[in-house]
PyMOL CGO cylinders between C-alpha atoms (Angstrom):
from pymol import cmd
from pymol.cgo import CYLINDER

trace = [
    CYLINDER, 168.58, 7.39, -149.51, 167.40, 4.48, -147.44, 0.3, 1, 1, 1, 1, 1, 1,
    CYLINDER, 167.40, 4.48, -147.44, 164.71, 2.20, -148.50, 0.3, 1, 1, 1, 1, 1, 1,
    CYLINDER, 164.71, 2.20, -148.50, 163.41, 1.83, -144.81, 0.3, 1, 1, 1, 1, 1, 1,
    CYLINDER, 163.41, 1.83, -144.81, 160.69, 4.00, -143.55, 0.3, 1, 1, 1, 1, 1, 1,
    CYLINDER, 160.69, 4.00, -143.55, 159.96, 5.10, -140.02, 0.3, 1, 1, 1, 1, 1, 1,
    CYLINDER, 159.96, 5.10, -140.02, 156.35, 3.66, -140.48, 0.3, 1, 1, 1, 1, 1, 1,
    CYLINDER, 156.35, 3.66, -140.48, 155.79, 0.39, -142.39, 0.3, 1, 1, 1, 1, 1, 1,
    CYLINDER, 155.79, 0.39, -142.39, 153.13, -0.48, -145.07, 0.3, 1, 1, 1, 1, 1, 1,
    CYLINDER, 153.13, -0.48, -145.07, 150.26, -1.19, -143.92, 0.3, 1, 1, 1, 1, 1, 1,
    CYLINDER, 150.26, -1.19, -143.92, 150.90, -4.52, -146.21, 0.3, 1, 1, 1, 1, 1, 1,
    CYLINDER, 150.90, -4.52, -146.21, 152.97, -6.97, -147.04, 0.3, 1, 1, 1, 1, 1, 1,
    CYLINDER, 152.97, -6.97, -147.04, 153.44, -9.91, -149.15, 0.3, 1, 1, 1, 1, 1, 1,
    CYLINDER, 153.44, -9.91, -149.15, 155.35, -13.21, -148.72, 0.3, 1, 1, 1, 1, 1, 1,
    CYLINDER, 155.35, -13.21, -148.72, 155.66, -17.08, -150.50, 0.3, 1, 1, 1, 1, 1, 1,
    CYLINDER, 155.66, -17.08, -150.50, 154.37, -19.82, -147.89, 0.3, 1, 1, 1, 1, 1, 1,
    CYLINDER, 154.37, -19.82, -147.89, 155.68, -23.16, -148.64, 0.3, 1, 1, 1, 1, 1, 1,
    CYLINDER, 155.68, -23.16, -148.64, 152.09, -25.30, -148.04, 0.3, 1, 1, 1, 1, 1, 1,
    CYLINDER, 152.09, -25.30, -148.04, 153.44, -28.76, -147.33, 0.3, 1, 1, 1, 1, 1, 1,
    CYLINDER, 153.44, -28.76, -147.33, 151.51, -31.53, -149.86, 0.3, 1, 1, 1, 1, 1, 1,
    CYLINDER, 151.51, -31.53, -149.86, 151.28, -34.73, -148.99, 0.3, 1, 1, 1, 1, 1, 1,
    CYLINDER, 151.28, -34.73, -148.99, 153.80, -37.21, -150.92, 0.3, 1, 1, 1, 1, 1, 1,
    CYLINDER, 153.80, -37.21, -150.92, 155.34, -33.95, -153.03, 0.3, 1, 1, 1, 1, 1, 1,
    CYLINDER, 155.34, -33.95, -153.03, 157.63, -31.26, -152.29, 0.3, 1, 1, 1, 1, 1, 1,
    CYLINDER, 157.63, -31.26, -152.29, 155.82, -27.99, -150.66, 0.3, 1, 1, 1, 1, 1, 1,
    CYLINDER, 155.82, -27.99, -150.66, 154.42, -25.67, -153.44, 0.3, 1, 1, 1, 1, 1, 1,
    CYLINDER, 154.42, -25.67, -153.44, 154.56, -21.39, -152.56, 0.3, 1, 1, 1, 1, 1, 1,
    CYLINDER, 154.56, -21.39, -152.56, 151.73, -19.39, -152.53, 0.3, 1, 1, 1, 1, 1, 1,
    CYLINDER, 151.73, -19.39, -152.53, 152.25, -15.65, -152.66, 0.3, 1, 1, 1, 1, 1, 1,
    CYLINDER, 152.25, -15.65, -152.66, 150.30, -14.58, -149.79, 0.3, 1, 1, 1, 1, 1, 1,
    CYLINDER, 150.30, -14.58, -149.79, 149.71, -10.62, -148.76, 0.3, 1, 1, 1, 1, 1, 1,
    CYLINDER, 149.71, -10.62, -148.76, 149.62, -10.30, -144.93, 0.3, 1, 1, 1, 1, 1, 1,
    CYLINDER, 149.62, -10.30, -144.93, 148.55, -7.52, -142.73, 0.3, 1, 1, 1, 1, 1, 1,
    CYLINDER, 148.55, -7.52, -142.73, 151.67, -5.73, -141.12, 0.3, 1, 1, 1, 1, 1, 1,
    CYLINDER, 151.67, -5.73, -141.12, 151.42, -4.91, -137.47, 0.3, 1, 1, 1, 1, 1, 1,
    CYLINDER, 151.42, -4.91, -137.47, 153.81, -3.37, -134.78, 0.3, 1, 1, 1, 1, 1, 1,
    CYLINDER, 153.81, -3.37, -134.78, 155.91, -5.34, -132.65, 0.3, 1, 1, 1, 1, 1, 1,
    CYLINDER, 155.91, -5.34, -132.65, 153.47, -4.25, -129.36, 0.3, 1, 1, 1, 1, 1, 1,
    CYLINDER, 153.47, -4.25, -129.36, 150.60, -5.15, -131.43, 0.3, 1, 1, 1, 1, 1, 1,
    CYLINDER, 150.60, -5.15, -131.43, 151.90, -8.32, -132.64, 0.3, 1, 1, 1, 1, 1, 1,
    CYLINDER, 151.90, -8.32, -132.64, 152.77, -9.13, -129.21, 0.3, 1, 1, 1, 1, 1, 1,
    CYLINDER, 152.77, -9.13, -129.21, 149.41, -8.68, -128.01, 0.3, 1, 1, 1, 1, 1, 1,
    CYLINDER, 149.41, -8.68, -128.01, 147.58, -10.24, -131.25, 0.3, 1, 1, 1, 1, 1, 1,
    CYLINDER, 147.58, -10.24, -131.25, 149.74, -13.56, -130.33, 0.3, 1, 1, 1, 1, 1, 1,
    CYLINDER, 149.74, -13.56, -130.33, 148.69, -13.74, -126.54, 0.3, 1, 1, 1, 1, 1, 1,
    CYLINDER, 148.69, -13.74, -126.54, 145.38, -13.54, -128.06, 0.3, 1, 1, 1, 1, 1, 1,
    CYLINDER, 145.38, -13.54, -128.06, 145.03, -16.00, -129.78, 0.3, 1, 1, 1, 1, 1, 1,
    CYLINDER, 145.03, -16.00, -129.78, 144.16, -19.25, -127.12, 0.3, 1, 1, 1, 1, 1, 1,
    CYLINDER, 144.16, -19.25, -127.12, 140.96, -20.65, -128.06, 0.3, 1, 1, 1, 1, 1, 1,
    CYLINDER, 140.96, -20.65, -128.06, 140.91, -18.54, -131.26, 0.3, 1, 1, 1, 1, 1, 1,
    CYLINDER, 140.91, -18.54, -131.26, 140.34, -20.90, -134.60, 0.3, 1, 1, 1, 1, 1, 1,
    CYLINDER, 140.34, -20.90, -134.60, 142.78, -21.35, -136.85, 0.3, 1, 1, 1, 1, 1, 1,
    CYLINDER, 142.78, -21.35, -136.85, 140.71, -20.48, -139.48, 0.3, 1, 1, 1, 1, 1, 1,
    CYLINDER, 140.71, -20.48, -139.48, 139.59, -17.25, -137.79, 0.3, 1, 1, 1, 1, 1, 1,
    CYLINDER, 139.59, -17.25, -137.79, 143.70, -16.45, -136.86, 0.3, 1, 1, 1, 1, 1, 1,
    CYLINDER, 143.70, -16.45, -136.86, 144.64, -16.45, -140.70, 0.3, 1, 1, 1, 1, 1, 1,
    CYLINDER, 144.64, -16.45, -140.70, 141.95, -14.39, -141.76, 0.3, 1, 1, 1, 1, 1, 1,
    CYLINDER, 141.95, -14.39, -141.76, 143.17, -11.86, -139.30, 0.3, 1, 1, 1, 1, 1, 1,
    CYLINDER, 143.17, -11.86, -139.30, 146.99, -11.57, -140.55, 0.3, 1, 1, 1, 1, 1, 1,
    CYLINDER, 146.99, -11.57, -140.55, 145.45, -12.59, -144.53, 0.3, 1, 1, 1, 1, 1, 1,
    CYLINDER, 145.45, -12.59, -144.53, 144.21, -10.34, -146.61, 0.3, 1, 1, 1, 1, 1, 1,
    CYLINDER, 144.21, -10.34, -146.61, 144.73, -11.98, -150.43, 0.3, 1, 1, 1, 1, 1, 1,
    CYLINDER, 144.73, -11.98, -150.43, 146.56, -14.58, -151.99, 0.3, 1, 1, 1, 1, 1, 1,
    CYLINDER, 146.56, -14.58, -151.99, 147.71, -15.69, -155.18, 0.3, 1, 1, 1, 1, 1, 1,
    CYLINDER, 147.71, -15.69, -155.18, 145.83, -17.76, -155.90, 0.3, 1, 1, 1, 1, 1, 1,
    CYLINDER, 145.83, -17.76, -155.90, 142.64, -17.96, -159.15, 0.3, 1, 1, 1, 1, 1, 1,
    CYLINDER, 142.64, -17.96, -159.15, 140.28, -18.44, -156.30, 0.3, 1, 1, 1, 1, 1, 1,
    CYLINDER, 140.28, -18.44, -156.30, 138.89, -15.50, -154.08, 0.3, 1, 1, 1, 1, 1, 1,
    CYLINDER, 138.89, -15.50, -154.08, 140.58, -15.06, -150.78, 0.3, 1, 1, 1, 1, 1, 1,
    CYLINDER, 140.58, -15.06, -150.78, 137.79, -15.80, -148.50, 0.3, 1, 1, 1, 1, 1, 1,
    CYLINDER, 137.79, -15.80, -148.50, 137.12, -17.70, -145.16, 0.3, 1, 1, 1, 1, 1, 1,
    CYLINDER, 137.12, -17.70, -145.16, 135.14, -20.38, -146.88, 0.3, 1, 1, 1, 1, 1, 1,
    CYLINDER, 135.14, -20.38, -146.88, 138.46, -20.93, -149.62, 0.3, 1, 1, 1, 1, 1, 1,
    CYLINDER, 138.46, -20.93, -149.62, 140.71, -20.21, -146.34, 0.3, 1, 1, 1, 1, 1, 1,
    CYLINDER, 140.71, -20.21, -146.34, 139.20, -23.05, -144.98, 0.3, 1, 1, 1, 1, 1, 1,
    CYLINDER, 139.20, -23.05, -144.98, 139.00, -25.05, -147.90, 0.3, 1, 1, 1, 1, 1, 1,
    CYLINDER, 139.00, -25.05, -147.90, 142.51, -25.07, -148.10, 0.3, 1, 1, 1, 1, 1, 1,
    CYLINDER, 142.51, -25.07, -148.10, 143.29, -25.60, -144.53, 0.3, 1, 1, 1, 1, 1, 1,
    CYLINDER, 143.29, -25.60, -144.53, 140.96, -29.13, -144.84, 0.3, 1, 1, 1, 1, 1, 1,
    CYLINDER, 140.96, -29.13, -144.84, 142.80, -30.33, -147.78, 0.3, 1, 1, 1, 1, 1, 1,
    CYLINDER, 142.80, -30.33, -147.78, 146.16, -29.69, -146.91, 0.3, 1, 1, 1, 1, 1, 1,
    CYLINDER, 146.16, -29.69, -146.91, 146.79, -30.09, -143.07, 0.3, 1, 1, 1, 1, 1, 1,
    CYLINDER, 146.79, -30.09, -143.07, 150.40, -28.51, -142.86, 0.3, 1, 1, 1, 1, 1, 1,
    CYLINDER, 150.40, -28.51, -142.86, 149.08, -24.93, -144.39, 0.3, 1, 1, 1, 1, 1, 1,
    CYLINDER, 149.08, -24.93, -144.39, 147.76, -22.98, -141.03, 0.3, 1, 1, 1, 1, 1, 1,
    CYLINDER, 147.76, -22.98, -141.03, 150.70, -23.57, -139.49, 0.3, 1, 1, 1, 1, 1, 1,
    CYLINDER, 150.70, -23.57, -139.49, 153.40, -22.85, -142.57, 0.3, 1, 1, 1, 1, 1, 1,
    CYLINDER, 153.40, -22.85, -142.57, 150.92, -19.73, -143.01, 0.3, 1, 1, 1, 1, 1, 1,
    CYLINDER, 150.92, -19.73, -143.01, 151.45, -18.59, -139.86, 0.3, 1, 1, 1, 1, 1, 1,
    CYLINDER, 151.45, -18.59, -139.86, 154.70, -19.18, -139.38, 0.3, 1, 1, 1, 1, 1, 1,
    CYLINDER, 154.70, -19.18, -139.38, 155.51, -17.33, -142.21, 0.3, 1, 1, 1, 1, 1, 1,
    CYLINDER, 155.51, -17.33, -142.21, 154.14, -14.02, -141.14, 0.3, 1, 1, 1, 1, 1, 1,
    CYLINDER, 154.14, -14.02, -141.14, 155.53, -14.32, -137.85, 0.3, 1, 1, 1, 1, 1, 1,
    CYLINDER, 155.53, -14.32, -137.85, 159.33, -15.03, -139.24, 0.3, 1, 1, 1, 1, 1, 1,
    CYLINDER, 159.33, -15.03, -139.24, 158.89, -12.29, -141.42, 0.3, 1, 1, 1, 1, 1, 1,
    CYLINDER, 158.89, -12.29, -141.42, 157.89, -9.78, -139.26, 0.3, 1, 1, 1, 1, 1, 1,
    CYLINDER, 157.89, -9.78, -139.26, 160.01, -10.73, -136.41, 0.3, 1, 1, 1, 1, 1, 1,
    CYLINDER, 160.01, -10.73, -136.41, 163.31, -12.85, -138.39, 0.3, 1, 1, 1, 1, 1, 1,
    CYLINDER, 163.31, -12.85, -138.39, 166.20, -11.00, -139.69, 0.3, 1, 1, 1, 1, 1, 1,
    CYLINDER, 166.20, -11.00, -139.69, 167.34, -12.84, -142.68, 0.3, 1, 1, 1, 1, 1, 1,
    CYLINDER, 167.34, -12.84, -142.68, 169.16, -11.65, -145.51, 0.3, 1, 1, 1, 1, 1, 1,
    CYLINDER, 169.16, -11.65, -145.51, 167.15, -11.81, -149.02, 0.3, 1, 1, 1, 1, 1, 1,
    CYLINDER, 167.15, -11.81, -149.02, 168.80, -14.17, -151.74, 0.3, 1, 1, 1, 1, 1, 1,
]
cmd.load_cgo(trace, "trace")
């Protein structure tokens, strides 16, 4: 029996690598909103003039970490490490577009 389904979770969760300054990057179990490829399409072309702040909390929904995910921590962590939106982002996007083998 395959492990795929027709229709994916709703959910998904992923490590993101935020880059620290002077240190190797540290990964922070993040749990992401799954969408379709039409609707990611369309959520992307969306997105000029859009925060990043306000793009994360779209594809976010809870992280690892001890603190709440919320848009004030969301963007307490974007301000003190400048590398996160975009390792955050590009996270969800390679996982719901890569194919990759798991290791």
């Amino acid at each position: 029996m395959s492990r795929l389904k027709l229709v994916a979770d709703p959910k998904f969760r992923a490590k993101v690598a935020i880059p620290l300054a002077g240190g190797d990057p540290v990964e922070v179990e993040f749990v992401f909103k799954h969408r379709t490829r039409t609707a990611l399409k369309e959520f992307i072309e969306s997105r000029a003039g859009v925060s990043d702040i306000d793009t994360l909390f779209e594809i976010a929904c809870g992280w690892e970490l001890e603190d709440e995910f919320s848009k004030e921590n969301l963007n307490t962590l974007l301000e003190n490490y400048a590398g996160s939106a975009l390792a955050i982002y590009q996270t969800y996007r390679d996982e719901l577009v890569k194919s990759r083998p798991k290791t």
